[in-house]
C-alpha positions as CSV (number, residue, x, y, z in Angstrom):
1,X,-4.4,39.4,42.0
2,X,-5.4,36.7,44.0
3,X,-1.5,35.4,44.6
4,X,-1.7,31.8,42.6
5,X,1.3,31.1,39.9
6,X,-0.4,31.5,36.5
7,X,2.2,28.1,35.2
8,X,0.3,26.7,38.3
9,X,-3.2,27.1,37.6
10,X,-2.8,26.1,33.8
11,X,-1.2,22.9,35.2
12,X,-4.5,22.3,37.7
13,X,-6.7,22.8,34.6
14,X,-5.1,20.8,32.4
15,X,-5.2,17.8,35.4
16,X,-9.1,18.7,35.9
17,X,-9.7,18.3,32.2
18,X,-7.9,15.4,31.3
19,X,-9.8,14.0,33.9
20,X,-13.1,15.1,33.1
21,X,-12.8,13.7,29.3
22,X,-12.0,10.1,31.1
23,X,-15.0,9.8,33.5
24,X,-18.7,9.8,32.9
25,X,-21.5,11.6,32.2
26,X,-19.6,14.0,30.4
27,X,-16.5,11.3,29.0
28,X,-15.9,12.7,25.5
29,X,-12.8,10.9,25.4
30,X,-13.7,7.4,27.2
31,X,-17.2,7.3,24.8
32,X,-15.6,8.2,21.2
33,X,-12.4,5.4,22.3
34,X,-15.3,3.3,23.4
35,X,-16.9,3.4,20.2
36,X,-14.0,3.4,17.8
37,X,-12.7,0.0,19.7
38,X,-16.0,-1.3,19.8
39,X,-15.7,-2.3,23.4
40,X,-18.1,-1.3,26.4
41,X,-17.6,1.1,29.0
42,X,-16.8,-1.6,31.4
43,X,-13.9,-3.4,29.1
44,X,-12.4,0.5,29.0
45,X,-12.3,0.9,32.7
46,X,-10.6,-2.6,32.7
47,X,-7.9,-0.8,31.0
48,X,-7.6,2.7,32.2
49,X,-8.2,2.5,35.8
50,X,-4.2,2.2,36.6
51,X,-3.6,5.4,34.5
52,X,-6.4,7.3,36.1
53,X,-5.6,6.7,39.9
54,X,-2.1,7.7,38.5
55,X,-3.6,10.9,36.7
56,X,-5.5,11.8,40.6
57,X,-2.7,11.3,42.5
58,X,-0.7,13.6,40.3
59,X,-3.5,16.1,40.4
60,X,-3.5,15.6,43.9
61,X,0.2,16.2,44.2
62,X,0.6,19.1,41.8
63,X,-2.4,20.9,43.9
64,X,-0.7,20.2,47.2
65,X,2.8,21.0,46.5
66,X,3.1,24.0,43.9
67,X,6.6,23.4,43.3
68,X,6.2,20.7,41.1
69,X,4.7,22.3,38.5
70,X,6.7,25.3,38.4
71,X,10.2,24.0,38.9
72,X,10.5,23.5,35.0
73,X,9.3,27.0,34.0
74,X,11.3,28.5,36.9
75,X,15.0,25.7,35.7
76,X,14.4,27.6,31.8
77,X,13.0,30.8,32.9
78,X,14.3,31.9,36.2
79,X,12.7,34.3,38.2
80,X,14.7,37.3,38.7
């Protein structure tokens, strides 16, 4: 109804979410990792900053440019 791919949006979700578990307040994932390695906050970011500036680019990308996340879906499926 409002004319955005379905594979599209689910992608754009899945981006905002994995996102959203990594950074604070609301870090499910980054505070149980935190507390299972024993390390602070700080020491985790040490780590994962590379992957998440990866992981906002590729939201960036994937929200920009549609294509990219439906070119799969589309190669297995194609549209008729």
């Amino acid at each position: 109804a409002l004319g955005i791919d379905p594979v599209h949006f689910g992608v754009i979700t899945v981006f905002n979410l994995l996102i959203g578990l990594m950074t604070p307040p609301y870090g499910l994932q980054m505070y149980l990792l935190c507390r299972i390695a024993n390390i602070s906050m700080l020491e985790f970011w040490r780590y994962v900053w590379p992957i998440f500036l990866t992981m906002l680019f590729a939201l960036g990308l994937t929200t920009l440019f549609p294509p990219i996340a439906t070119w799969l879906p589309n190669l297995i499926l194609p549209v008729r």
